[in-house]
C-alpha positions as CSV (number, residue, x, y, z in Angstrom):
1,X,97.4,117.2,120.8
2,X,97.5,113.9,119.7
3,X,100.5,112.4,117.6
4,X,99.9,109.5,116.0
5,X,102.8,107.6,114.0
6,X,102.1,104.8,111.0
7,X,103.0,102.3,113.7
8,X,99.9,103.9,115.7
9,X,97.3,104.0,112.7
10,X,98.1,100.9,111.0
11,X,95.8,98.9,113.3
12,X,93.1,101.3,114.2
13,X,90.7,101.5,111.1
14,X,89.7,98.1,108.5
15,X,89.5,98.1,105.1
16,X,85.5,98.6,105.5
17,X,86.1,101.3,107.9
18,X,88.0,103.3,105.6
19,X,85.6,102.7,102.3
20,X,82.6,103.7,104.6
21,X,84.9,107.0,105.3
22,X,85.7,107.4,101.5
23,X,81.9,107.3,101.0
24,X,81.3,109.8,104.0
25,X,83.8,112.2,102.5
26,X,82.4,111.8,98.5
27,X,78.9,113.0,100.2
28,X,80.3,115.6,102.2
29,X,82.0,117.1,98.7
30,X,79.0,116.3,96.6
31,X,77.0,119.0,99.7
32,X,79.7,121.6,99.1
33,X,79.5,122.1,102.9
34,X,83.8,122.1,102.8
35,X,86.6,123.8,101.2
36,X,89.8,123.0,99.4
37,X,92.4,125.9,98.2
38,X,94.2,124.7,95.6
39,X,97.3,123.1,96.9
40,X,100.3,125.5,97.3
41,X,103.5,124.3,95.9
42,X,106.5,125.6,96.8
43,X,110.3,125.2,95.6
44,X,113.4,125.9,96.9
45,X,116.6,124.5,95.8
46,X,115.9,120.8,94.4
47,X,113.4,120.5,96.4
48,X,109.3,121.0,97.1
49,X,106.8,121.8,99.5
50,X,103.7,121.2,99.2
51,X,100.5,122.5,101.5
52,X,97.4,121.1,100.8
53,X,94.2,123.0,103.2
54,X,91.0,121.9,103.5
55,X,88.0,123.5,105.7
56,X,84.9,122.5,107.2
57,X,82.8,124.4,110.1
58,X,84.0,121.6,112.7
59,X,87.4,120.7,111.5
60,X,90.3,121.9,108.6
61,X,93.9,119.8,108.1
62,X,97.0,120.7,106.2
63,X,98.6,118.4,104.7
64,X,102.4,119.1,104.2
65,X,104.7,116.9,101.9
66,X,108.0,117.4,101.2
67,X,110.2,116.2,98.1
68,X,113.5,116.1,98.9
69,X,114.8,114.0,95.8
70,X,118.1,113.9,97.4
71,X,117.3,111.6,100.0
72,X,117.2,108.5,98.2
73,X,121.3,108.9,98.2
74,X,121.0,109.5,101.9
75,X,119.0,106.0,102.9
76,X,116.0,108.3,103.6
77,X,112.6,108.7,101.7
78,X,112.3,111.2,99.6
79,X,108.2,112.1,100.1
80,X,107.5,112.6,104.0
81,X,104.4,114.0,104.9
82,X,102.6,115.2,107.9
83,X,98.7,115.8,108.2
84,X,97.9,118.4,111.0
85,X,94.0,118.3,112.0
86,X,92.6,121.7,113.8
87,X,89.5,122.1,115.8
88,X,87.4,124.5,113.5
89,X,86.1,126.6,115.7
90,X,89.0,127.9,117.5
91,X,91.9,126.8,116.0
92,X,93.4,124.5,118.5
93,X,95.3,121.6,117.3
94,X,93.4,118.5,117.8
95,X,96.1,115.7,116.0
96,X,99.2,115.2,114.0
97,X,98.9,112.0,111.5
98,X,101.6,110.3,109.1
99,X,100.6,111.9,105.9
100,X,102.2,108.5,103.7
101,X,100.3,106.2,106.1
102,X,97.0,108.9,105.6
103,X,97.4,109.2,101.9
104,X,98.1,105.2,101.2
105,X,94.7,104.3,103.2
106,X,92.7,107.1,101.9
107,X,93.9,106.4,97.7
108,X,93.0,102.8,98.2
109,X,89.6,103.4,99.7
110,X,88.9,105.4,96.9
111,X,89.1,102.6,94.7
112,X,87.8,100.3,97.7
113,X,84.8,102.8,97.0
114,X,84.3,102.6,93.2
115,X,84.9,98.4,93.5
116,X,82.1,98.5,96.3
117,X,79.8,100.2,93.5
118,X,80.9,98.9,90.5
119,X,80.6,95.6,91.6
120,X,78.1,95.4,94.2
121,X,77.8,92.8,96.3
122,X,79.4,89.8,94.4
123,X,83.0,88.3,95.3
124,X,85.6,89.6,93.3
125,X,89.4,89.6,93.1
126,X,91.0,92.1,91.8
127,X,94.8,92.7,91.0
128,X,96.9,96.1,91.6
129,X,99.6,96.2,89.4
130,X,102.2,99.5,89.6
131,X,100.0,101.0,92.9
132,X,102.9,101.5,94.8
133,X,101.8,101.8,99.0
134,X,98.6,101.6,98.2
135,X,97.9,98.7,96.6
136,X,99.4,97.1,100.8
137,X,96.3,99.4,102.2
């Protein structure tokens, strides 16, 4: 199984890259050839789980986040997440991503993917204000 830290991922796929996979994923959901649970959500103490399936013949994940509001007291984060990617056919695990890392790149190539169609193909700048991770992605 591959492991893959934020360290790993952060030079492995552009901006474009990602937009083009935003664009993939849109047209996959618009074929209905995939599905998505709604997310479970768990809590125990002060804190939260989170598991969040999706399926396709070739492939599902799970993504897992945790809220542990605590941690910010601790010097830690308090959202981690994990991303675990299975082969679909037999269950095998194929990857483990960084499900911050994931989540920052995938939010802002959904709006990389409604600038790219809004605006065509004319230079823009754009400002992010209050996006948090993703406005960095």
């Amino acid at each position: 199984m591959l492991v893959l830290s934020e360290k790993d991922m952060s030079g492995l796929v552009s901006r474009k890259e990602a937009v083009d996979a935003m664009e993939e994923a849109f047209r996959i959901q618009e074929s209905g050839s995939f599905r998505m649970p709604d997310r479970m959500h768990v809590d125990f103490a002060e804190n939260t789980l989170l598991l969040m399936p999706a399926f396709m013949d070739s492939v599902f994940s799970t993504k897992l986040v945790s809220l542990f509001p605590r941690n910010k007291e601790k010097g830690l984060p308090p959202l981690n997440g994990t991303v675990l990617l299975n082969d679909g056919k037999n269950g095998v695990p194929l990857a483990m991503l960084n499900g911050a890392w994931v989540t920052a790149l995938r939010t802002g190539a959904v709006g990389g993917t409604a600038m790219r169609h809004l605006v065509g193909k004319k230079e823009v700048r754009a400002g992010i204000l209050g996006a948090g991770t993703q406005g960095i992605q």
